[in-house]
TORDREN-316749 format. One record per residue (C-alpha): residue in three letters; x, y, z. Coordinates in nm, 2 decimals. Layout:
BEGIN
ALA, X, Y, Z
...
This chain:
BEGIN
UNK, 0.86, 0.87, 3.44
UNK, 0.89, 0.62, 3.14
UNK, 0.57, 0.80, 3.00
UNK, 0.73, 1.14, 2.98
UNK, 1.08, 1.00, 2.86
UNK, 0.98, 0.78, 2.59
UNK, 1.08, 0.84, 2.25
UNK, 0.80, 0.68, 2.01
UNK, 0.42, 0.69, 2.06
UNK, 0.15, 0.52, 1.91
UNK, -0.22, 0.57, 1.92
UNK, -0.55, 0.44, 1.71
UNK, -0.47, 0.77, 1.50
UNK, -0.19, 0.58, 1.30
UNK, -0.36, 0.32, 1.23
UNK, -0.54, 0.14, 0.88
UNK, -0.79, -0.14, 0.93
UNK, -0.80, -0.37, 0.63
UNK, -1.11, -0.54, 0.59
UNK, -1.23, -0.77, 0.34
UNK, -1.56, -0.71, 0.10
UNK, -1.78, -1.00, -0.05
UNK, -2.11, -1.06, -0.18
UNK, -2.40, -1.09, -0.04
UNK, -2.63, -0.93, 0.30
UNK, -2.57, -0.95, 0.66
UNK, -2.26, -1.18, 0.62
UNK, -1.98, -1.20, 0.82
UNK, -1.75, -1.53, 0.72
UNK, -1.44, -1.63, 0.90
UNK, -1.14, -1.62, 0.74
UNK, -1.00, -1.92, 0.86
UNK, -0.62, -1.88, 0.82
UNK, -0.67, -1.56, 1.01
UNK, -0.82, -1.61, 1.34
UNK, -1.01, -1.31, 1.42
UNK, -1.05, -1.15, 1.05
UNK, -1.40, -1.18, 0.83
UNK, -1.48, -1.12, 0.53
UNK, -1.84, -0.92, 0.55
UNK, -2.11, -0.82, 0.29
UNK, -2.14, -0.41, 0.25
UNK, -2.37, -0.37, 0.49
UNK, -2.15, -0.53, 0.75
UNK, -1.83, -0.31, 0.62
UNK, -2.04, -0.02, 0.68
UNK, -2.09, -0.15, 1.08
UNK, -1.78, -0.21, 1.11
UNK, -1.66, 0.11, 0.96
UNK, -1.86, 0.29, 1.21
UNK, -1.71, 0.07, 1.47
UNK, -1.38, 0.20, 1.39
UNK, -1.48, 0.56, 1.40
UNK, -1.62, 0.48, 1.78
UNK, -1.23, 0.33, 1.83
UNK, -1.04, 0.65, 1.66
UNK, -0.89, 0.44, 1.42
UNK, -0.91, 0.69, 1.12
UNK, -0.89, 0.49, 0.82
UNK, -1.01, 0.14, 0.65
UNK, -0.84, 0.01, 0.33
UNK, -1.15, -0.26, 0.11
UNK, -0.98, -0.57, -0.01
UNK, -1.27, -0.70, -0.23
UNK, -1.30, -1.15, -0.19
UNK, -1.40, -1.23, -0.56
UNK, -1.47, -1.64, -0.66
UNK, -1.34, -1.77, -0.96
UNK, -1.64, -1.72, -1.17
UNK, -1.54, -1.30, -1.09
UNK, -1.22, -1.35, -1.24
UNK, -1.11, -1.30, -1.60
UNK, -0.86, -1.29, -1.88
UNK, -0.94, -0.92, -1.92
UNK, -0.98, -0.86, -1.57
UNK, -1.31, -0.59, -1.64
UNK, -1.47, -0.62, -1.28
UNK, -1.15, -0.42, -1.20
UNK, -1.27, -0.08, -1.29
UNK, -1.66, -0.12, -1.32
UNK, -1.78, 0.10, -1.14
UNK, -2.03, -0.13, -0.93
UNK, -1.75, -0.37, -0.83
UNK, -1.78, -0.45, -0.48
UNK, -1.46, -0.23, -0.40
UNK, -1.66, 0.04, -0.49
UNK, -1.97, -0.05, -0.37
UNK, -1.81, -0.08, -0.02
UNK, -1.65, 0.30, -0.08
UNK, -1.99, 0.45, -0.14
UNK, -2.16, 0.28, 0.16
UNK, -1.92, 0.36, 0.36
UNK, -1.87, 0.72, 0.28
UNK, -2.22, 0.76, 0.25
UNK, -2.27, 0.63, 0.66
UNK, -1.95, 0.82, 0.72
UNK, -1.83, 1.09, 0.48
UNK, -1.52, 1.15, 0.74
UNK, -1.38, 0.83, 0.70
UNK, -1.10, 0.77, 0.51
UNK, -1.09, 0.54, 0.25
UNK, -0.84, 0.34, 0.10
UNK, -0.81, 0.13, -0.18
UNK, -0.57, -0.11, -0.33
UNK, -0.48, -0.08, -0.70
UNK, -0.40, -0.46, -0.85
UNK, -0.57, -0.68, -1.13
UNK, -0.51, -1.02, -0.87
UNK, -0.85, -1.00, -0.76
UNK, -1.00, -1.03, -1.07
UNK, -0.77, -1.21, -1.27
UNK, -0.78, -1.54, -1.37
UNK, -0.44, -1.67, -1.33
UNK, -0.40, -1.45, -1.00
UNK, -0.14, -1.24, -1.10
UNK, -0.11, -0.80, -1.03
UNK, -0.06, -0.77, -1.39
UNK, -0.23, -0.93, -1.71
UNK, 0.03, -1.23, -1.88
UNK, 0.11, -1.28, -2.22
UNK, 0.28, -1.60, -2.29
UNK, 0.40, -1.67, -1.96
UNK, 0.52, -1.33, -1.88
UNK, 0.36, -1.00, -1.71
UNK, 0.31, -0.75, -1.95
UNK, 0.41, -0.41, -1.79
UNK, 0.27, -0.11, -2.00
UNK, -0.09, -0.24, -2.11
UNK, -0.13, -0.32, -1.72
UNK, -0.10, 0.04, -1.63
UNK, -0.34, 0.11, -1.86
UNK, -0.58, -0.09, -1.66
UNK, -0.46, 0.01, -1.32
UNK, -0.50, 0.36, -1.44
UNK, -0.87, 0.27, -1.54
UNK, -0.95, 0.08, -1.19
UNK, -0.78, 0.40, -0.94
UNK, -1.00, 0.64, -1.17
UNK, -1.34, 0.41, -1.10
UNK, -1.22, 0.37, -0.71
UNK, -1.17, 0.82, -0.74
UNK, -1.48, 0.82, -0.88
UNK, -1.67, 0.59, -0.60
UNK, -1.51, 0.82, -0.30
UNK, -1.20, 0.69, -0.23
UNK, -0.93, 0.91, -0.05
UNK, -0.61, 0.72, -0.11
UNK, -0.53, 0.56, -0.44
UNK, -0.28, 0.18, -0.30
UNK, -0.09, 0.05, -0.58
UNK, 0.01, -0.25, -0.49
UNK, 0.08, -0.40, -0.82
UNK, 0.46, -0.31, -0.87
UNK, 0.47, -0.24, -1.22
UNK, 0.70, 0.01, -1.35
UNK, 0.57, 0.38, -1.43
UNK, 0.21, 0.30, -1.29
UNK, 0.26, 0.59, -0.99
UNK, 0.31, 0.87, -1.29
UNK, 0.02, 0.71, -1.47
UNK, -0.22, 0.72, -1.25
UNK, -0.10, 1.06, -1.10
UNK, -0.15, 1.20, -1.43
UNK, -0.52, 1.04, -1.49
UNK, -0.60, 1.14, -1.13
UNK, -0.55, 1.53, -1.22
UNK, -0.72, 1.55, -1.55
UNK, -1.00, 1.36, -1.40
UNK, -1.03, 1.63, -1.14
UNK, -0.95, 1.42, -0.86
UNK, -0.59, 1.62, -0.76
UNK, -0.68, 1.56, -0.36
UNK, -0.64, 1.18, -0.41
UNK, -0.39, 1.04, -0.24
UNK, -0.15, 0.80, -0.40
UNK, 0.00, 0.56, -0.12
UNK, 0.24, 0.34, -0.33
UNK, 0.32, 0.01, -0.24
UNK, 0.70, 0.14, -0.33
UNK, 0.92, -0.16, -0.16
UNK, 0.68, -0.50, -0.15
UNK, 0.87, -0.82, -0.17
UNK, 0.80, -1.12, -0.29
UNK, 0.75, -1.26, 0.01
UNK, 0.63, -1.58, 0.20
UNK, 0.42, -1.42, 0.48
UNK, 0.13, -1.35, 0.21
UNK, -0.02, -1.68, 0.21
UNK, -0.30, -1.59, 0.45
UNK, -0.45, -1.26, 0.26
UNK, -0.46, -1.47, -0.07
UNK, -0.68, -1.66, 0.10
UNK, -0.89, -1.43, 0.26
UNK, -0.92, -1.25, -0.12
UNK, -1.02, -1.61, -0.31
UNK, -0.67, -1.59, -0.49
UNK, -0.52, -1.90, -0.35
UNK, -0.62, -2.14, -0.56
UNK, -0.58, -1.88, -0.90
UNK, -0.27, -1.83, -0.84
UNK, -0.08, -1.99, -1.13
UNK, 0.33, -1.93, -1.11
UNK, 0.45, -1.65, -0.84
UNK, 0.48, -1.32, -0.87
UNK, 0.95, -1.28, -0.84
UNK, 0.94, -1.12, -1.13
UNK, 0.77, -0.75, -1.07
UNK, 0.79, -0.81, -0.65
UNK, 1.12, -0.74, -0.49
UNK, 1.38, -0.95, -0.39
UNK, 1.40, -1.03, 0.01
UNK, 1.78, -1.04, -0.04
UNK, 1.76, -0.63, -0.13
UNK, 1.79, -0.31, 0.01
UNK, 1.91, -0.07, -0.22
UNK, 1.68, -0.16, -0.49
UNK, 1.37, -0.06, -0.27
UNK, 1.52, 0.29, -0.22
UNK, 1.58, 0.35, -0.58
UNK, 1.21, 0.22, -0.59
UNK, 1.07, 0.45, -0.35
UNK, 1.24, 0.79, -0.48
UNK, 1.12, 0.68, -0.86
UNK, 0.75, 0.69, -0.67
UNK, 0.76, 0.95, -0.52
UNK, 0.91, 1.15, -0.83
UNK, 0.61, 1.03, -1.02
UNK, 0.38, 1.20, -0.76
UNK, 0.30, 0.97, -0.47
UNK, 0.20, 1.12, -0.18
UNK, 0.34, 0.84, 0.09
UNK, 0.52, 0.50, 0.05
UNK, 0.49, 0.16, 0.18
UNK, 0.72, -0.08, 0.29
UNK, 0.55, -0.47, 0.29
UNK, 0.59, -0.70, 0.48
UNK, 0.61, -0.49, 0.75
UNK, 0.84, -0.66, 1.09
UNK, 1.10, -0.82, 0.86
UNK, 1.18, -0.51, 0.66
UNK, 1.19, -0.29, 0.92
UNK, 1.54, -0.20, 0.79
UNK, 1.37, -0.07, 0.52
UNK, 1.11, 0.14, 0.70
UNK, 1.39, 0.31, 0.86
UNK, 1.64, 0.37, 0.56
UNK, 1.33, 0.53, 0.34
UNK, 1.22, 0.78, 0.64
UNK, 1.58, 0.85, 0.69
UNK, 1.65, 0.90, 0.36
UNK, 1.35, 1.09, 0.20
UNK, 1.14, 1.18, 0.50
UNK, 0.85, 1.12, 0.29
UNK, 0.52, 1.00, 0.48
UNK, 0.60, 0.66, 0.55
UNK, 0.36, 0.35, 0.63
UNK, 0.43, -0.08, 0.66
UNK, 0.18, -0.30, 0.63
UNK, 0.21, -0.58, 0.90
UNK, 0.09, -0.82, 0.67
UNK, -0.16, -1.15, 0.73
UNK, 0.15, -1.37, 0.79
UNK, 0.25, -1.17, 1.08
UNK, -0.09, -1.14, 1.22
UNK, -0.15, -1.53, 1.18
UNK, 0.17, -1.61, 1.34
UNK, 0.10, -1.41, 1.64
UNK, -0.26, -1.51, 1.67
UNK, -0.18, -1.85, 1.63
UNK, 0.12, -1.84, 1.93
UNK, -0.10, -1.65, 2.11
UNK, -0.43, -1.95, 2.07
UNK, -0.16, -2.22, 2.18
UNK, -0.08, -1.96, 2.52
UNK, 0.27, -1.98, 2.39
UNK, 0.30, -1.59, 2.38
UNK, 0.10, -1.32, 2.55
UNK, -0.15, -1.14, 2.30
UNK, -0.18, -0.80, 2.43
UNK, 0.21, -0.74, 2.47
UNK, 0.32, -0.90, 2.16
UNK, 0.06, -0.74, 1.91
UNK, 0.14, -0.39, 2.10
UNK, 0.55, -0.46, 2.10
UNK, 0.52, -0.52, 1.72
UNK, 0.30, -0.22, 1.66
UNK, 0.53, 0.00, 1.86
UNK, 0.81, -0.15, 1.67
UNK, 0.71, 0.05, 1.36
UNK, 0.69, 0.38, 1.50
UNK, 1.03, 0.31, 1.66
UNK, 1.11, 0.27, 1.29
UNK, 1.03, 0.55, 1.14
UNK, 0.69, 0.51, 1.03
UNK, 0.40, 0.72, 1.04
UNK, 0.13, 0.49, 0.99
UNK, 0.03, 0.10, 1.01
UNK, -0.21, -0.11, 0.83
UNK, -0.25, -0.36, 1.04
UNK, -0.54, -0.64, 1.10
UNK, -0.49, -0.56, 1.46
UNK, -0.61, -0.22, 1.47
UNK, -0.95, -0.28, 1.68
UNK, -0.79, -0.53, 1.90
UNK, -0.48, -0.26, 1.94
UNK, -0.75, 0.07, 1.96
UNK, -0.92, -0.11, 2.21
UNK, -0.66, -0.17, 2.40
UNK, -0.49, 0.19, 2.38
UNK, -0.87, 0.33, 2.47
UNK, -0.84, 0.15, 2.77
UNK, -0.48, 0.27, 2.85
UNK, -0.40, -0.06, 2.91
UNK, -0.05, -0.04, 2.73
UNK, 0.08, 0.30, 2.83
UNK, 0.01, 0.21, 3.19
UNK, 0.26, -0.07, 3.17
């Protein structure tokens, strides 16, 4: 009976794995911060790639984990082609040309001072960093990606790239904007799973939005999606569900959150200490998503979750 009157569903379908990239062969490193979470060398993104296609989870997203001596002032490893974002793309699509890729569009990785856009006396400079994002999502089209993730936050980059994407010939990439990410404190975990910890110099308030705002992320989100993005994101994910809910409401627009490595950590880390149970609460929070509007998660849960689901586990309850 609760099966057939329920009102939101979730399966491995709407779900995004992130996984992290390094160098190197037959690695997988623990992230320690996130218990659970590696980073792996291509050949071990392609296994576990194909270990999400034996799960039904339909997509990964490649975060690439660059050291400091990959970082630089003019943040070039960003669109070669053989960066190991793209490396990872071309493996994978060549083991599995029906999995979707996703890729995120930001200098941090390779920048020196850690920052989504380059700086010029203290400040981020807006225009000459869309010229460079445009460069980087044209290199990740080119490598096989199938969705383009700005997740920079500078203004006009969505039109940019949509524009470069189409005179490139690349007009079924998908652009899934970062459209409403704050500048928030549950990131501290991914910086270190990407090398950016330490590289960070300042924070990034000034081009990531306010916690404190609403409105501002829906005035974001239709500028995005008026430049040509496809689908939005809202991130973090559980404490802006608010916002999840006012963007599907309001443009009905593909909509996705990205429960971010904050959330994951905290739940993994209650769940080590027995203080919560791991199977409801990582299922509760998923579920809360749908419930909000969304259409898709990325999530660092997704094989833990599609595992789970497979076994019917959740529904049963």
């Amino acid at each position: 009976m609760r099966a057939l009157v329920r009102q939101s569903h979730l399966s491995s379908g709407d779900l995004i794995w992130p996984v992290f990239v390094r160098k190197g062969t037959g690695i997988e490193e623990p992230v320690p911060s996130m218990p659970g979470v590696m980073r792996r060398s291509v050949d071990k993104i392609v296994q576990a790639a194909h270990e999400a296609a034996d799960l039904g989870i339909p997509a990964l997203c490649i975060f690439p984990y660059t050291e400091q001596s990959d970082r630089t002032e003019d943040c070039a490893e960003a669109w070669s082609p053989d960066n190991l974002s793209n490396q990872a793309t071309r493996a994978i699509k060549d083991a599995l040309p029906d999995m979707v890729i996703m890729t995120d569009v930001a200098l941090d990785p390779y920048n020196i001072n850690g920052h989504d856009g380059f700086v010029e006396n203290g400040e981020i400079v807006n225009d000459r960093t869309v010229a460079a994002l445009v460069k980087m999502a044209l290199a990740q089209a080119d490598a096989g990606a199938d969705i383009i993730g700005p997740s920079d936050m500078m203004d006009g980059r969505i039109g940019a790239i949509r524009t470069a994407l189409e005179a490139a010939g690349h007009s079924n990439v998908s652009i899934l904007s970062y459209s409403a990410k704050y500048a928030s404190g549950f990131y501290g975990p991914f910086r270190d799973a990407v090398g950016a910890s330490g590289a960070l110099t300042g924070d990034k308030k000034t081009y990531q939005m306010d916690p404190a705002n609403s409105d501002e992320a829906l005035r974001l989100i239709e500028r995005d999606l008026a430049e040509g993005a496809d689908m939005i994101m809202v991130k973090p994910g559980m404490p802006y569900l608010d916002i999840c809910r006012r963007a599907k409401d309001a443009f009905g627009a593909p909509t996705f959150a990205y429960q971010v490595s904050g959330e994951y950590a905290m739940m993994q880390a209650a769940a080590q200490n027995g203080w919560l149970d791991h199977d409801k609460v990582m299922m509760e929070s998923l579920m809360s998503f749908k419930r909000a509007g969304c259409d898709g998660i990325l999530t660092y849960f997704a094989p833990a979750a599609a595992r789970l689901m497979g076994k019917d586990r959740w529904h049963a309850q």
